[in-house]
C-alpha positions as CSV (number, residue, x, y, z in Angstrom):
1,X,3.2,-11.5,-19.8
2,X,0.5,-11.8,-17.2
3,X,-3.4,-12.2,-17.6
4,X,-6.8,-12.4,-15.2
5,X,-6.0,-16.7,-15.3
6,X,-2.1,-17.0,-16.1
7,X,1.3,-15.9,-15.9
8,X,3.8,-16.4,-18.4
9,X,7.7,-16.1,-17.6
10,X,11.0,-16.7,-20.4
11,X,13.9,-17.1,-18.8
12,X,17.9,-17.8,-20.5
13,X,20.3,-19.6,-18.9
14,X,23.4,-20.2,-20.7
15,X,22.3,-20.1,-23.7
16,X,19.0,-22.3,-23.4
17,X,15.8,-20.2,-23.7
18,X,13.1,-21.8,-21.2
19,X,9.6,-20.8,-21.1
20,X,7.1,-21.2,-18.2
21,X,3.5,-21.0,-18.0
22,X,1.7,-20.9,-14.7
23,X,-2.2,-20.9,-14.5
24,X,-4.3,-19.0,-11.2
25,X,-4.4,-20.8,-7.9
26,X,-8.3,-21.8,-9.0
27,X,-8.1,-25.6,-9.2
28,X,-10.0,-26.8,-12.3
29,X,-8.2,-30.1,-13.5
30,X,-9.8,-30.5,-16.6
31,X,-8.0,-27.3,-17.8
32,X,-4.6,-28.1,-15.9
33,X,-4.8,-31.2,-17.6
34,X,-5.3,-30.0,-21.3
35,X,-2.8,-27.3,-20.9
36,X,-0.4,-29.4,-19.5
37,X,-0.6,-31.3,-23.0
38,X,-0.4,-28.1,-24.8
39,X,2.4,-27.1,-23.0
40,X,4.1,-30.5,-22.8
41,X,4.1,-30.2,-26.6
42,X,5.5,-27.2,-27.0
43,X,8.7,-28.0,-24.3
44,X,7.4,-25.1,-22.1
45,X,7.5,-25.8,-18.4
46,X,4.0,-25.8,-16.3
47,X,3.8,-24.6,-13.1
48,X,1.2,-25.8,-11.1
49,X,-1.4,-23.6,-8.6
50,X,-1.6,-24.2,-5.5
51,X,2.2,-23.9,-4.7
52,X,3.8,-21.3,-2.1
53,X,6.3,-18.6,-4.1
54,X,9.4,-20.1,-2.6
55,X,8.1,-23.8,-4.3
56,X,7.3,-21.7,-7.6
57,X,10.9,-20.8,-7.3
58,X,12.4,-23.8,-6.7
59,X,10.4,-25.7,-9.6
60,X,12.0,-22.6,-12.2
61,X,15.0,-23.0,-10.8
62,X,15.5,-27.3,-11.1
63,X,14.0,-26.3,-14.4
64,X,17.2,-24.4,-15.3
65,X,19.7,-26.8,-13.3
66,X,18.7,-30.3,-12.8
67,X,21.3,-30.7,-10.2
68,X,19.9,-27.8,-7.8
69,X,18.0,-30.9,-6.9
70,X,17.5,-30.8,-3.0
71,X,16.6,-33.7,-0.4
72,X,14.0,-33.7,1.7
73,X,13.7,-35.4,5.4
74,X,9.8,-35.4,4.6
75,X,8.1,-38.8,3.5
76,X,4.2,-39.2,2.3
77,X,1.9,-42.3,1.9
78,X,-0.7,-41.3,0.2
79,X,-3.8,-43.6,-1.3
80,X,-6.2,-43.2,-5.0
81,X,-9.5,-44.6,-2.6
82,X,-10.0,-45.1,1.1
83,X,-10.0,-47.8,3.3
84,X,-6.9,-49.6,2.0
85,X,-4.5,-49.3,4.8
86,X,-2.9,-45.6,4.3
87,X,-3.2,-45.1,7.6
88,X,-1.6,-48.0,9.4
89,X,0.9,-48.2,7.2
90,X,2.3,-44.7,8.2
91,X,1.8,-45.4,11.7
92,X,3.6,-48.9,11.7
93,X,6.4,-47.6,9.5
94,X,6.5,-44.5,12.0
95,X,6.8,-46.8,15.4
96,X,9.3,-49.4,13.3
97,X,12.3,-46.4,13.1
98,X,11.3,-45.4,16.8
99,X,12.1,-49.1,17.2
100,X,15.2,-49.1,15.2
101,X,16.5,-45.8,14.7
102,X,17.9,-43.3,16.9
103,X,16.1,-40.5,15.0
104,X,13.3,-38.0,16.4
105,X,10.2,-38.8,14.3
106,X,6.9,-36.8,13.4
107,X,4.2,-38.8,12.1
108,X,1.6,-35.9,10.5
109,X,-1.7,-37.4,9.8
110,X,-2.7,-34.8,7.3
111,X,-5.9,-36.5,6.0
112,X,-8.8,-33.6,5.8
113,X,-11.4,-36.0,5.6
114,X,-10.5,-38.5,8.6
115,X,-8.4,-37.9,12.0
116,X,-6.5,-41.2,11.6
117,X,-5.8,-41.6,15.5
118,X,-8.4,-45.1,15.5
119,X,-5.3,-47.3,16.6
120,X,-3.9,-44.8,19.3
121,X,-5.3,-43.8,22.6
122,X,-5.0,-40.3,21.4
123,X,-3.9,-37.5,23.8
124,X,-2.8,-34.7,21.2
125,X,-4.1,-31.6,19.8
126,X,-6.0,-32.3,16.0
127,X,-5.2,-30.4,12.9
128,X,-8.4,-28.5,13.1
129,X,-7.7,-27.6,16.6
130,X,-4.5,-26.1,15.5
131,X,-5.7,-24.5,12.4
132,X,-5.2,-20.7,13.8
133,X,-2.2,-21.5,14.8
134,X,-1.2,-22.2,11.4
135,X,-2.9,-19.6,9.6
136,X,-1.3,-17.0,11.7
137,X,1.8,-18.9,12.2
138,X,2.0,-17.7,16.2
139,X,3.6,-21.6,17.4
140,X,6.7,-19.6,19.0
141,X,9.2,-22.6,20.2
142,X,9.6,-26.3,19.9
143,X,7.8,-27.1,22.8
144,X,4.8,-25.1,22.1
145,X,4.9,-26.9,18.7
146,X,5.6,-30.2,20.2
147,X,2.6,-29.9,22.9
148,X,0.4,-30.3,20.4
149,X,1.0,-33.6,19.6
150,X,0.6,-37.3,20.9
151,X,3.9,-38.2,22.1
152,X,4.3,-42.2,21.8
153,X,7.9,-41.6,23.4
154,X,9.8,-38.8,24.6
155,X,12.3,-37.7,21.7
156,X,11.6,-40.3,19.7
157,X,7.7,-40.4,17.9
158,X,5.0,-37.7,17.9
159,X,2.1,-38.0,16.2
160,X,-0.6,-34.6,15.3
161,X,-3.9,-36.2,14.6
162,X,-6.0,-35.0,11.2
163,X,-9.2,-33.1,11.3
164,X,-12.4,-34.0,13.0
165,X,-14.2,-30.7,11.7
166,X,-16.4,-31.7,8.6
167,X,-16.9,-28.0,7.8
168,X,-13.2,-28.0,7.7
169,X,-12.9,-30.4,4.9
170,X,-11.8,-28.1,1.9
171,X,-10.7,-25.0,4.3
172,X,-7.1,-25.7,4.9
173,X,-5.1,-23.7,2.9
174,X,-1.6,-23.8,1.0
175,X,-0.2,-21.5,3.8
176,X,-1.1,-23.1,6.7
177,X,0.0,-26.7,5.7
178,X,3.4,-25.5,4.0
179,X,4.0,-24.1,7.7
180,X,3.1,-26.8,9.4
181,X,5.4,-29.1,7.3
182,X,8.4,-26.8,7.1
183,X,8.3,-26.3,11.4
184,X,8.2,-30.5,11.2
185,X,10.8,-30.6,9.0
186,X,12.7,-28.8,11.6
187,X,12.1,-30.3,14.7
188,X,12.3,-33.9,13.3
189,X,14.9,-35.7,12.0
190,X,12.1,-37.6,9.6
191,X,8.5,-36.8,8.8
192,X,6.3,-38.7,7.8
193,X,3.0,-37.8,6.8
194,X,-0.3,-39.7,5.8
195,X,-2.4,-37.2,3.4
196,X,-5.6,-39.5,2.4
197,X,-6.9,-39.8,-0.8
198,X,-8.2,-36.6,-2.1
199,X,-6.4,-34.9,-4.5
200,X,-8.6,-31.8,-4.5
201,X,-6.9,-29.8,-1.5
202,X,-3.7,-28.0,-0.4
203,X,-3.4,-30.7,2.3
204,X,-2.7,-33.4,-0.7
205,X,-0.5,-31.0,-2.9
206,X,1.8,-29.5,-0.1
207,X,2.4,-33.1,1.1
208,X,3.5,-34.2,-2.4
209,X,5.5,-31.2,-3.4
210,X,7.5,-31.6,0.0
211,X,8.6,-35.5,0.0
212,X,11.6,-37.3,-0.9
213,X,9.6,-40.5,-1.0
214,X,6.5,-40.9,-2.3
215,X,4.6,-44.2,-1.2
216,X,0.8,-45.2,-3.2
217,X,-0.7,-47.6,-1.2
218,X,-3.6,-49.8,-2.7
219,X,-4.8,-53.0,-2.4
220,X,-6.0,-55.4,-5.1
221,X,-9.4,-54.2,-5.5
222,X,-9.4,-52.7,-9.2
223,X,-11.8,-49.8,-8.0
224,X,-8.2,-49.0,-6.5
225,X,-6.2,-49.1,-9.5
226,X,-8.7,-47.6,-12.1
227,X,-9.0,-45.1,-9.9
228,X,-5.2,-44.8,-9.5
229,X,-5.1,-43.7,-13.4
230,X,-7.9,-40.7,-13.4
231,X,-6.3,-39.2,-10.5
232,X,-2.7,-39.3,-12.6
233,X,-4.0,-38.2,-15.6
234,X,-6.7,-35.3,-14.3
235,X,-4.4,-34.6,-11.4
236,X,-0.7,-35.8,-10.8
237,X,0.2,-35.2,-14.3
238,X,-0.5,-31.7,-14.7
239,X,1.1,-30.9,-11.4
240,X,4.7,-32.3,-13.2
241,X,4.7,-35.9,-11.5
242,X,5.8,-39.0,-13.3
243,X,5.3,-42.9,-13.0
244,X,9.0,-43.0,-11.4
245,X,8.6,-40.3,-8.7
246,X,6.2,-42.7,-6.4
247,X,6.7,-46.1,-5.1
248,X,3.5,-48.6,-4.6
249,X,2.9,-50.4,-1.7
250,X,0.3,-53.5,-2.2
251,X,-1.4,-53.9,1.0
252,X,-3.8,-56.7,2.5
253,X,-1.9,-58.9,-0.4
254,X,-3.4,-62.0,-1.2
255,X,-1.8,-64.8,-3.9
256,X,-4.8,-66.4,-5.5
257,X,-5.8,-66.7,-8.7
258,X,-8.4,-64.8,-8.4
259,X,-7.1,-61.7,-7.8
260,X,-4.6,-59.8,-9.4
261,X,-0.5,-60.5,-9.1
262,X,1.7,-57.9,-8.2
263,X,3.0,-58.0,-11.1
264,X,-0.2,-57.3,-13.2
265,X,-1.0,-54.7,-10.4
266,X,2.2,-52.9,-11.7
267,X,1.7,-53.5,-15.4
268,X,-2.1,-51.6,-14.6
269,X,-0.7,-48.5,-13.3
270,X,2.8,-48.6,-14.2
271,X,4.2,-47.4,-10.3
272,X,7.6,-49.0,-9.3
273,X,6.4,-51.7,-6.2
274,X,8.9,-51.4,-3.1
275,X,7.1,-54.0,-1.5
276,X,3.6,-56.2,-0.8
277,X,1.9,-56.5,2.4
278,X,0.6,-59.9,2.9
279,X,-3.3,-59.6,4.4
280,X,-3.1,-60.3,8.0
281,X,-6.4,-60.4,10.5
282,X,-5.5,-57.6,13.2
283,X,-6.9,-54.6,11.4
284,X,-10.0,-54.8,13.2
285,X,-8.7,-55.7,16.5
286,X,-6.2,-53.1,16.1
287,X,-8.8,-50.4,16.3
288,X,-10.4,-52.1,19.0
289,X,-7.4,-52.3,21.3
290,X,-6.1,-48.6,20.1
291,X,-2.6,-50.5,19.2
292,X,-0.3,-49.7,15.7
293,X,-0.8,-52.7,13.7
294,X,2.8,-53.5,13.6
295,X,2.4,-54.1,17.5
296,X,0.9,-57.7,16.5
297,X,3.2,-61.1,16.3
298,X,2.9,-60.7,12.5
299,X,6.8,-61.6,11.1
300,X,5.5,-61.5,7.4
301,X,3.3,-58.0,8.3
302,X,6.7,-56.4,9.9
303,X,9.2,-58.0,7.4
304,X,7.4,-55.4,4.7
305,X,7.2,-52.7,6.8
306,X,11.2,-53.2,7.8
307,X,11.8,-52.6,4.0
308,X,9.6,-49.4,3.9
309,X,11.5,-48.0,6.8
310,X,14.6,-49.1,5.7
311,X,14.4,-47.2,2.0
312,X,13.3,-44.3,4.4
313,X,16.4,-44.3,7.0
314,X,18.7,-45.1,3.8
315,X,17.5,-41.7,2.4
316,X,18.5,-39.6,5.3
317,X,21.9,-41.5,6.1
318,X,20.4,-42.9,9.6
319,X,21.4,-46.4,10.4
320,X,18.8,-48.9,10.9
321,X,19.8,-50.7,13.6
322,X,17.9,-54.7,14.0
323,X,19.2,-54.9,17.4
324,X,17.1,-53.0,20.3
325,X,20.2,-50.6,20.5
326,X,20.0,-47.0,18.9
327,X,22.8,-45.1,18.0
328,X,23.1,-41.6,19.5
329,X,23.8,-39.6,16.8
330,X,20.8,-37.3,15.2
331,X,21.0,-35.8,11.6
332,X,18.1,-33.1,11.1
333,X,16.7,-32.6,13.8
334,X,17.9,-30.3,16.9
């Protein structure tokens, strides 16, 4: 049954009668919200907006058969406020399996709102440069797509800077970033991509839908973690996401008493911690000098980001190597 708002689909599948409700592509997470509870109640499956056909079709068909399940060489870091260290956490876990991995690496800095090239003397192409290129999806080869990044080193890191356009804030659309993700996905053997803090674009909801790894990054403040829960409850939870299917990172960690543990960080929100980033005082400087903050004689700063990067290469069966050698072999890319 179909109607001006919704779509509604029942499918069988040995036996088991599933039903799925999908609303319009108009984002209005009040409603997403309430009819995820309605639906939720009722075991019928919602699908979210926003989503490309072929995701629409994946979602029904893990739906029917859990263990159509498929892994993805795409990782995001993504935040609930700004300013907490998204950013250079990407970037230094990007430049740490350059370091350590043999694998070709695209670092996407898919943040509408914010370039993200402040720590890199930046030589690439911006999203917003490259928007009609996407739309029209007219990037021919792998070089052509490869030109328009910053290349840190040949075959081994890229990096596409975000957008600079403010009128280009809200204008990216589902089409254009699903493209630009599945051409990545590709050309690199891991992709990792840094998609901000709003929750109200296609930028935020392609990144999500595409990952294997999730990573929340926040920081202590508890503007970070109250704001953690609205954006779960109005946003992530209607779009299907649970607790379990992101891993926090506590950055700029401090132990005093007057701030909260981890532990009590994780109790707030309820996000399994992979690993806290002890504060460190090159942030600024890092900007300064255009250098990734893992560039800095920080052993404590690069002994988290090791274990980031680590669950990362684990994930697509490429061996971290400590040493400065690199194995040879490749796995996704070409």
């Amino acid at each position: 049954m179909t109607g001006g708002d919704y779509f509604t689909l029942t499918l069988q599948f040995n036996n088991v009668e599933k039903v799925f409700f999908m609303l319009s592509n108009t984002y209005e997470p009040k409603l997403e919200k309430n009819v995820k509870a309605i639906c939720d109640s009722r075991d019928i499956v919602l699908i979210p907006s926003r989503l490309m056909w072929e995701q629409i079709i994946e979602l029904i068909e893990l739906s029917i058969n859990p263990s159509k399940e498929k892994n993805s060489n795409v990782f995001t870091f993504f935040s609930s406020i700004g300013n907490v260290g998204t950013t250079s956490t990407c970037l230094s876990v990007g430049q740490i399996l350059q370091k350590h991995t043999n694998a070709k690496i695209g670092v996407l800095l898919l943040n509408a709102w914010d370039d993200g090239t402040d720590q890199i003397d930046y030589k690439g192409s911006y999203l917003d440069d490259i928007k009609s290129k996407l739309s029209g999806q007219l990037i021919q080869s792998e070089s052509e797509f490869l030109s328009c990044f910053h290349m840190m080193e040949k075959d081994s890191l890229y990096i596409l800077g975000g957008n600079r356009n403010t009128r280009m804030e809200r204008l990216f659309t589902k089409e254009e970033i699903h493209y630009l993700i599945q051409k990545s996905k590709e050309i690199f053997d891991i992709v990792l991509i840094d998609c901000g803090c709003h929750f109200d674009n296609a930028v935020m909801v392609q990144s999500l839908m595409e990952s294997d790894l999730r990573f929340l990054v926040v920081n202590q403040q508890s503007k970070a973690i109250k704001k953690f829960n609205y954006i779960y409850n109005d946003v992530l939870y209607p779009l299907g996401y649970k607790h379990s299917d992101f891993l926090m990172v506590i950055n700029q960690y401090q132990d005093e008493v007057y701030l909260p543990s981890s532990k009590e960080i994780n109790k707030e929100i309820n996000v399994p911690m992979i690993t806290a980033i002890e504060r460190n005082q090159y942030g600024i400087l890092s900007e300064q000098e255009q250098k990734i903050l893992i560039s800095y004689n920080d052993e404590l700063y690069r002994e988290s980001i090791i274990i980031i990067a680590k669950s990362i290469s684990a994930k697509v069966n490429i061996d971290f190597i400590q040493g400065e050698e690199k194995k040879k072999k490749r796995f996704f890319g070409r």
